[in-house]
MMTF fields as JSON, N, C-alpha, C and O atoms, coordinates in Angstrom:
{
  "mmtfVersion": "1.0.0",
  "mmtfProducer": "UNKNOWN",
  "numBonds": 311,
  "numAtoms": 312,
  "numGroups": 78,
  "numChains": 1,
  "numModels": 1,
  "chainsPerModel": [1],
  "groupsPerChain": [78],
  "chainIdList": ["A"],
  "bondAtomList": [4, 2, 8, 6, 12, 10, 16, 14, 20, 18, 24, 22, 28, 26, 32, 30, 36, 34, 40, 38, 44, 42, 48, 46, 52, 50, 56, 54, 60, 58, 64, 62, 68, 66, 72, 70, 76, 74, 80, 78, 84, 82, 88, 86, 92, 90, 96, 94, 100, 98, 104, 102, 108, 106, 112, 110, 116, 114, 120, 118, 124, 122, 128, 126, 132, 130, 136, 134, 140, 138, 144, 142, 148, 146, 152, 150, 156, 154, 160, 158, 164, 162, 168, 166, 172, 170, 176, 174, 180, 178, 184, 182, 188, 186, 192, 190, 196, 194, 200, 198, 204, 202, 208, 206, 212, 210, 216, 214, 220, 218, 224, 222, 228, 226, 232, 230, 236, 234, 240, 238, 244, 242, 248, 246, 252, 250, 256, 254, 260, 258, 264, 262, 268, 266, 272, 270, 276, 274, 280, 278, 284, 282, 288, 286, 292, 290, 296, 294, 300, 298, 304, 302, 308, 306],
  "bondOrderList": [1, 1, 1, 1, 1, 1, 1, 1, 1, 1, 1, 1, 1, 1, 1, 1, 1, 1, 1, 1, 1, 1, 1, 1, 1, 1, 1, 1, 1, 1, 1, 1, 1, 1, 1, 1, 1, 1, 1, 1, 1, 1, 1, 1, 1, 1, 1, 1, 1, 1, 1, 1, 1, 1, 1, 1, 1, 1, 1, 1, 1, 1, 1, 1, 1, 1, 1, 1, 1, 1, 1, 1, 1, 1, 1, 1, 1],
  "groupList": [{"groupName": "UNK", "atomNameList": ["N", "CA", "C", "O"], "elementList": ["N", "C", "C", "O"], "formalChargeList": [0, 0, 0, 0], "bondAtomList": [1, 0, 2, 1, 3, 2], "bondOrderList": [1, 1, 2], "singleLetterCode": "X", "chemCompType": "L-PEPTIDE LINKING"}],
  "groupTypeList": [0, 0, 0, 0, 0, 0, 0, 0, 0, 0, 0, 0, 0, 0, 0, 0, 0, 0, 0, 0, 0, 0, 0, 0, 0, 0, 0, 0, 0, 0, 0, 0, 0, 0, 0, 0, 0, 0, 0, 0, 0, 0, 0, 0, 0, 0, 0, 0, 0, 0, 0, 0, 0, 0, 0, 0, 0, 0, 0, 0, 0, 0, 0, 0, 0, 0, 0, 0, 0, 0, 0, 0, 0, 0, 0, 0, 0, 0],
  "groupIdList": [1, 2, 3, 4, 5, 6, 7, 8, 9, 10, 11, 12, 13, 14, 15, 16, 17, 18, 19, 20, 21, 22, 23, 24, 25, 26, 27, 28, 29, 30, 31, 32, 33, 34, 35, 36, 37, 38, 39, 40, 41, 42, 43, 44, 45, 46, 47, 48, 49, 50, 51, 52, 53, 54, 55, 56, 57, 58, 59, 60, 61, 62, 63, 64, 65, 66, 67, 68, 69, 70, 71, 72, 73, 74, 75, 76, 77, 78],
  "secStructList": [7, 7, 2, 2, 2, 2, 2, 2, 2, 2, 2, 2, 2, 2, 2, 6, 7, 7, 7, 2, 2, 2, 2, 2, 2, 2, 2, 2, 2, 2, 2, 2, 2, 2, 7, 7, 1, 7, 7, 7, 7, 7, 2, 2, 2, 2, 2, 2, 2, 2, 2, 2, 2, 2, 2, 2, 2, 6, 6, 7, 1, 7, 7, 6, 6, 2, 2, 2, 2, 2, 2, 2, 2, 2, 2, 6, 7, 7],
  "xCoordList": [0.844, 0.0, 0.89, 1.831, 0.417, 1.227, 0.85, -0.261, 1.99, 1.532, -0.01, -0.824, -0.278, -1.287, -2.473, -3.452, -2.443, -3.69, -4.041, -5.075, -2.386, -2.742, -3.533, -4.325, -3.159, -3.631, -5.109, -5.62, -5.941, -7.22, -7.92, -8.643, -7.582, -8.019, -8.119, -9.036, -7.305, -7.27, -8.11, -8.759, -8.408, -9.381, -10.858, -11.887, -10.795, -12.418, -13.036, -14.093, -11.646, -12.095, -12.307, -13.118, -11.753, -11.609, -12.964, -13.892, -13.103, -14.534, -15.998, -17.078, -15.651, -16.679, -16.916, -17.82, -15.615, -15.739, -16.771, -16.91, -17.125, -18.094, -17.723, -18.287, -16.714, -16.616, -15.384, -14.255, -15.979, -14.803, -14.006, -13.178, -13.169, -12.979, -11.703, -10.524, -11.952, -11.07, -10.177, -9.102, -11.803, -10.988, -10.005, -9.101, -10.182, -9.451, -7.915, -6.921, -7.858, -6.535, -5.608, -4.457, -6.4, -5.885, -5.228, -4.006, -5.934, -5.503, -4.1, -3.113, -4.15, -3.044, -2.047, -0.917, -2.152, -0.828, -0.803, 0.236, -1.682, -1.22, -0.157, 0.834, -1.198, -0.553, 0.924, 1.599, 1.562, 2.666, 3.832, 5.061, 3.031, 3.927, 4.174, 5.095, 3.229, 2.697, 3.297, 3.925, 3.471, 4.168, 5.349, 6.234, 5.437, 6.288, 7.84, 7.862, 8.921, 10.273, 10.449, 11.526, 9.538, 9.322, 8.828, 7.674, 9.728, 9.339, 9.201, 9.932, 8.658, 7.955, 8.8, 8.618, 9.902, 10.674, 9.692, 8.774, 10.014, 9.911, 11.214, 12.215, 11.274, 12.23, 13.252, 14.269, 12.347, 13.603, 13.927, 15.142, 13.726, 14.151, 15.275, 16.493, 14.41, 15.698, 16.966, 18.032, 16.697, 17.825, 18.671, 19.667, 18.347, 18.623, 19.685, 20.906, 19.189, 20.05, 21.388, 22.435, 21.034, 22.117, 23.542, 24.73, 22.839, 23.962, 24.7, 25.922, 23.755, 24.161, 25.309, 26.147, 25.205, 26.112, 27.647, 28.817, 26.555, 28.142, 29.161, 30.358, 28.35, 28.835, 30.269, 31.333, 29.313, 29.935, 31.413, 32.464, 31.216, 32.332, 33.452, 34.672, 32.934, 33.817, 34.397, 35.008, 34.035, 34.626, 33.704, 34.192, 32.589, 31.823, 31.242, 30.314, 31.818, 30.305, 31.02, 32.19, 30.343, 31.157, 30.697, 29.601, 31.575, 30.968, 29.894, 30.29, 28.835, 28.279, 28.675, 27.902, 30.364, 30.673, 31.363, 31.448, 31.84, 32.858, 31.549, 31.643, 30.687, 29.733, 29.266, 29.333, 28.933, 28.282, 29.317, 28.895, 30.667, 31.613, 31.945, 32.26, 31.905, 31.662, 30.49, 30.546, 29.661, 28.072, 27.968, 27.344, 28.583, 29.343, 29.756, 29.208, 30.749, 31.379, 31.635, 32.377, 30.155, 29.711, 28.896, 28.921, 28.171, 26.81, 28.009, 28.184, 28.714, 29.706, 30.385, 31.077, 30.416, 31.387, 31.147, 30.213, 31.292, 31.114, 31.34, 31.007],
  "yCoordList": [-1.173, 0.0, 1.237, 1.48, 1.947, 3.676, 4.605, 4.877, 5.087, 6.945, 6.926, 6.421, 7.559, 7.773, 7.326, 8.027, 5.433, 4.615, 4.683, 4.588, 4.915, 5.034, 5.723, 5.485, 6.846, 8.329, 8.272, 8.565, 7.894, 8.238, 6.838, 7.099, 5.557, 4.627, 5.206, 4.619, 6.434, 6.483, 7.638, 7.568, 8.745, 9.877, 8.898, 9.169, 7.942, 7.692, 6.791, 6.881, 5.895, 5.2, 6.417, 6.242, 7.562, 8.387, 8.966, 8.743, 9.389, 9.915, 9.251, 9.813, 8.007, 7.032, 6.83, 6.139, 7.798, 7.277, 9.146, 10.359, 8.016, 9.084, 9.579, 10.521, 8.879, 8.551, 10.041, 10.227, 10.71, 12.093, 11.886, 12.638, 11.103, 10.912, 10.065, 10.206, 9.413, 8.784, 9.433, 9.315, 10.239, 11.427, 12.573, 13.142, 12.787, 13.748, 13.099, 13.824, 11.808, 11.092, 10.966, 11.364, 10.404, 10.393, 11.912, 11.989, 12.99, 14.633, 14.552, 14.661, 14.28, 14.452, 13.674, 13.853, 12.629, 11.787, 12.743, 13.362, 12.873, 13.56, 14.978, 15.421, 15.396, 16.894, 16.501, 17.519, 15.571, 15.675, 15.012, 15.073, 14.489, 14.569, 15.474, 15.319, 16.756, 17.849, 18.684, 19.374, 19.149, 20.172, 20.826, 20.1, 22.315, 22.462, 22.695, 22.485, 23.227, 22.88, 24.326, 24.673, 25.307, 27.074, 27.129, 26.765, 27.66, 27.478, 29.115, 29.84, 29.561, 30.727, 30.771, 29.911, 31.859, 32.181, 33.395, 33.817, 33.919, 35.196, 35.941, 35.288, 37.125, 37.879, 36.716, 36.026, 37.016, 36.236, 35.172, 35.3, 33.949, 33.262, 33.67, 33.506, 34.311, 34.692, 35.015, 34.46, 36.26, 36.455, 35.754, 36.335, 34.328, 33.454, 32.896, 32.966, 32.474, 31.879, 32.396, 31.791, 33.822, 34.783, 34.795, 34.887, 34.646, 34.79, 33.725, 33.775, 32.17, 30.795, 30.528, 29.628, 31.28, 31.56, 31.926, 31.547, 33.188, 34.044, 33.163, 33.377, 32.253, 31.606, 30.377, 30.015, 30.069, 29.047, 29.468, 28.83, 30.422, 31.068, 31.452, 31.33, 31.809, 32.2, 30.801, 30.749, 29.553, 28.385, 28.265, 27.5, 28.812, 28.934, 27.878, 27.883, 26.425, 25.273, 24.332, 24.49, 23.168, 21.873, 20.514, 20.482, 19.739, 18.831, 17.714, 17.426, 17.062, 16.342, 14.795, 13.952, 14.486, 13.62, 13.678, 12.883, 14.874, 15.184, 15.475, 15.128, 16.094, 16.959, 14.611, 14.055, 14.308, 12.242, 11.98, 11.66, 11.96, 11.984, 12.194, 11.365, 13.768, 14.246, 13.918, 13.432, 14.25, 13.569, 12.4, 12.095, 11.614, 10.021, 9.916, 9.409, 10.537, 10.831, 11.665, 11.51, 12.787, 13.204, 12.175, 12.167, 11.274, 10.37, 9.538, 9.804, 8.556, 8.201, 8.419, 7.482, 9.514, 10.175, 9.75, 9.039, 9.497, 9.184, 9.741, 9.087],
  "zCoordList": [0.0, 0.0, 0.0, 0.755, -0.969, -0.822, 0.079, 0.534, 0.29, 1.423, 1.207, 1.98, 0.031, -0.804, -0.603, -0.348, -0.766, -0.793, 1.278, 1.939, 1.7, 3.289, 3.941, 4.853, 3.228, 3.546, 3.638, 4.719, 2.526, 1.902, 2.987, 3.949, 2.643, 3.799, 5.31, 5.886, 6.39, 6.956, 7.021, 8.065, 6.326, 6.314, 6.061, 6.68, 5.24, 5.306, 6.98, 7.604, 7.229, 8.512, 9.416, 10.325, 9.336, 10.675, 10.288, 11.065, 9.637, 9.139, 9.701, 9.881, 9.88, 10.256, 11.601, 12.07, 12.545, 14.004, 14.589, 14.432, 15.226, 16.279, 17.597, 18.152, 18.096, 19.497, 19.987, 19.534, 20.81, 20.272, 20.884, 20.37, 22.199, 23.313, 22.161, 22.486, 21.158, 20.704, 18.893, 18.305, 18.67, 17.633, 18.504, 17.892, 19.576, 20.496, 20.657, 20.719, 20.711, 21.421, 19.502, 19.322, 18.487, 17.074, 17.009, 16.881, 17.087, 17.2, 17.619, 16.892, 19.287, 19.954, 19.274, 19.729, 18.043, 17.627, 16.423, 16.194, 15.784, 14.434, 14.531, 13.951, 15.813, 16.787, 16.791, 16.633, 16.895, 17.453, 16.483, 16.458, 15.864, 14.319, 13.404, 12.602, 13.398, 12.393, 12.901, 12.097, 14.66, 14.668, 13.978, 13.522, 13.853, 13.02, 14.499, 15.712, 13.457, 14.696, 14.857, 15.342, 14.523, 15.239, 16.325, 16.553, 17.298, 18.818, 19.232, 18.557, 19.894, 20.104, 21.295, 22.157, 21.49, 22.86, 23.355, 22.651, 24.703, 25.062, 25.27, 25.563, 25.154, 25.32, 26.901, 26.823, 28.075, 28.363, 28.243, 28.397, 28.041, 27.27, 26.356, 26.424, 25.394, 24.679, 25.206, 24.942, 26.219, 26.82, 27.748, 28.18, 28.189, 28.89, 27.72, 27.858, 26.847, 25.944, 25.454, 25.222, 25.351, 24.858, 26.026, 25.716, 27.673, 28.68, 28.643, 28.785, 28.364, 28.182, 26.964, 27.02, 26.101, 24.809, 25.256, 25.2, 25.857, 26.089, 27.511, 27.702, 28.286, 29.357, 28.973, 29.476, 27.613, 27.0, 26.287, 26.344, 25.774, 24.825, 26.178, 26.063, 27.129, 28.384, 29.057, 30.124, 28.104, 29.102, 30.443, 31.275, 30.781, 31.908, 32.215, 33.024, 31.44, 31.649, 32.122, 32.471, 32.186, 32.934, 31.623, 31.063, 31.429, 30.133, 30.726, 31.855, 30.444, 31.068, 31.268, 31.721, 30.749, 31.418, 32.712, 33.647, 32.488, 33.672, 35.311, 36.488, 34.697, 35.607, 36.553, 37.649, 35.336, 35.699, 36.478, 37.589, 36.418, 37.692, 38.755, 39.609, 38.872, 40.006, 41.043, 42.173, 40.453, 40.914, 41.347, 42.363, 40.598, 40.967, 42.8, 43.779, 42.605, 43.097, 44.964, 45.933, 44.43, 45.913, 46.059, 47.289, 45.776, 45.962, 46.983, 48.172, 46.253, 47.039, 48.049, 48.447, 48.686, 49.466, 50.353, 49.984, 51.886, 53.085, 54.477, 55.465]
}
């Protein structure tokens, strides 16, 4: 079967259901395949990101294997 023949089989079965409780839950899957990858910041946000940038370029971060070590590491401690 093609995209195509999929596609049209699945608009007429959906067409046929009544039950909204279960057209509502199909939504939420299509919803989450369809979204597009444009994410709506707010200013801060934005500006969160911008300090996180500049943190990074300053060497300001820790790598997340090194950070799994340490962490390791105080858990361990005694």
């Amino acid at each position: 079967m093609t995209t195509i023949e999929l596609k049209k089989v699945l608009i007429h079965r959906i067409s046929e259901i009544n039950d909204i409780s279960f057209l509502k839950a199909i939504k939420t899957i299509l919803d989450s395949k369809t979204q597009t990858d444009i994410i709506a910041l707010t200013n801060e946000q934005r500006n969160e990101i911008m300090e996180s940038k500049k943190e990074i370029e300053q060497g300001l971060f820790i790598e997340h294997d090194r950070l799994s070590k340490d962490v390791s590491t105080w858990l361990n401690a005694k």
